[in-house]
C-alpha positions, 0 to 999 in steps of 0.5 A: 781483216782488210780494209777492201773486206770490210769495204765489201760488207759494208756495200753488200750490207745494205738492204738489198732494194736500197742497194739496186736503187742506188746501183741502177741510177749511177753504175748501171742505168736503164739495166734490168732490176733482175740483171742487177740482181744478178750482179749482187749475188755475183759480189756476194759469191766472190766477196767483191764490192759491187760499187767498184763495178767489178763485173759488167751486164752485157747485152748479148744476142741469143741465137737460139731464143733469137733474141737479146739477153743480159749476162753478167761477165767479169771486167778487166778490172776483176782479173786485176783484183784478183791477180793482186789478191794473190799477193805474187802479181808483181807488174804488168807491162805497157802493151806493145802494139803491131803496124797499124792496117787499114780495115774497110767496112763498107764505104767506112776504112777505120785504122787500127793496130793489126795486134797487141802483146801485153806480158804479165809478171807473177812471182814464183819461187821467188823469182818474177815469172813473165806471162805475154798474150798476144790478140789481134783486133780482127778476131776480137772487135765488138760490132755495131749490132747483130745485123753489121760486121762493121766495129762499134763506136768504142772499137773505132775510136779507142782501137788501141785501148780496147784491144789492149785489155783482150791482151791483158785479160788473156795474160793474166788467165795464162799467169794466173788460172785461178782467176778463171777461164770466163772471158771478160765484158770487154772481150764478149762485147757484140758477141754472141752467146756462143761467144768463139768461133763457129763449132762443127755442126753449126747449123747454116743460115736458114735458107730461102723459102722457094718462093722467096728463091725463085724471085732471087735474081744471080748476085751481081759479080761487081758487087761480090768483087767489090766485097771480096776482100773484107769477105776475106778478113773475116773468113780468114779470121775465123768470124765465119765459115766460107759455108756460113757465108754462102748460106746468108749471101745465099738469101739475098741473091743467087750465087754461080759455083765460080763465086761459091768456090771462091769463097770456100778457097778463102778458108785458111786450116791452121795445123798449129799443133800448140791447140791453141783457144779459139778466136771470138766470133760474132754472128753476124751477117755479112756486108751485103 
């Protein structure tokens, strides 16, 4: 039996209540003793170590109990364990970044890489077989909160890093599907539970009451063509429908057909005929 086995048991054999109360004051503080629990019986599933934090809690918005919850989801860091265990993952490559865009949020700009390409390698036949994914930052990002469209303080500040690990987990799920289709913590973080793109027959934001309407007042044309371009970005990158934008936009003041029609003809259809997975989308509203 190997070392990293036995490592797991010895963990695992703790008593349970020992073993929360050491993990809730070093791995995960201020977490929720049931989502701790979770992530043991997680480890003890899949025969993983739970003091090498191979699976993360992650706080996600639930928009149908409008509210938040904790979901246990795989780190990079599990995909990685696994391709080893495998014994056929022979290497990986640095990540390989596009040209740098500037982003704006608001009065905010953050410059990130427009996208990232990490390659895989995994031994068939006894030959190393390459595997590359490419993600763009705009279709992975994690934001501030439900309510902002604006990245957190982990996508700002290490745009390169985390982009890079959403490349790799996809490389890894395309070398080695055994490792599973669950999206990672790094991938979900500021997600929704529905965690991709929008799915036909989403309902719309709900609408204004008729009190509320008549008091809306027409939304102002300079601040709706001081918005358009970040409108555009996420349009067009999948984290909204135009019609899931005009509905919220809808709530804060009266939009003309010329503003509505402007927003529908942001809409890009891809006919990529390789049907490829969808884009993570957030929930979250627009800038305003």
């Amino acid at each position: 039996m190997n070392a990293l086995v036995t490592q797991e048991r010895n963990a695992l054999a703790l008593p349970e209540e020992e073993l929360l109360r050491v993990l809730s004051s070093s791995l995960y503080p201020g977490a929720n003793p049931d989502s701790i629990r979770m992530v043991l019986g997680y480890c003890r599933a899949t025969r993983l170590d739970p003091m090498q934090k191979p699976v993360h809690i992650v706080p996600m918005w639930d928009a149908k109990q409008k509210t938040m919850r904790d979901v246990t989801m795989p780190g990079i860091g599990l995909y990685r364990i696994q391709a080893a265990r495998t014994g056929e993952h022979v290497g990986t490559d640095e990540p390989v970044f596009g040209p740098l865009i500037d982003l704006k949020f608001g009065d905010n700009v953050v410059q990130v890489p427009e996208w990232c390409r990490v390659t895989v390698y995994r031994l068939i036949g006894g030959q190393p077989r390459a595997f590359t994914a490419t993600e763009f930052w705009m279709e992975n990002y994690a934001t501030a909160s439900k309510d902002t469209i604006a990245p957190n303080t982990m996508w700002k500040k290490r745009a390169r890093g985390q982009i890079a690990k959403c490349a790799e987990a996809q490389a890894l799920r395309k070398g080695f599907p055994e490792v599973g289709s669950q999206p990672t913590a790094e991938e979900m973080e500021g997600k929704s539970l529905e965690g991709y793109a929008e799915p036909a027959g989403t309902p719309p934001a709900p609408a204004p009451s008729p009190t509320a309407a008549a008091a809306l007042q027409p939304y102002p044309q300079d601040r709706f063509d001081q918005n358009l371009p970040e409108w555009t970005a996420v349009i067009q990158s999948g984290r909204h429908t135009a019609d899931r934008m005009i509905a919220m936009l809808s709530t804060k003041g009266v939009l003309s057909e010329e503003q509505k029609k402007a927003l529908r003809d942001l809409e890009v259809f891809d006919n990529d005929p390789t049907g490829g997975e969808p884009a993570d989308a957030a929930t979250q509203e627009p800038q305003q």
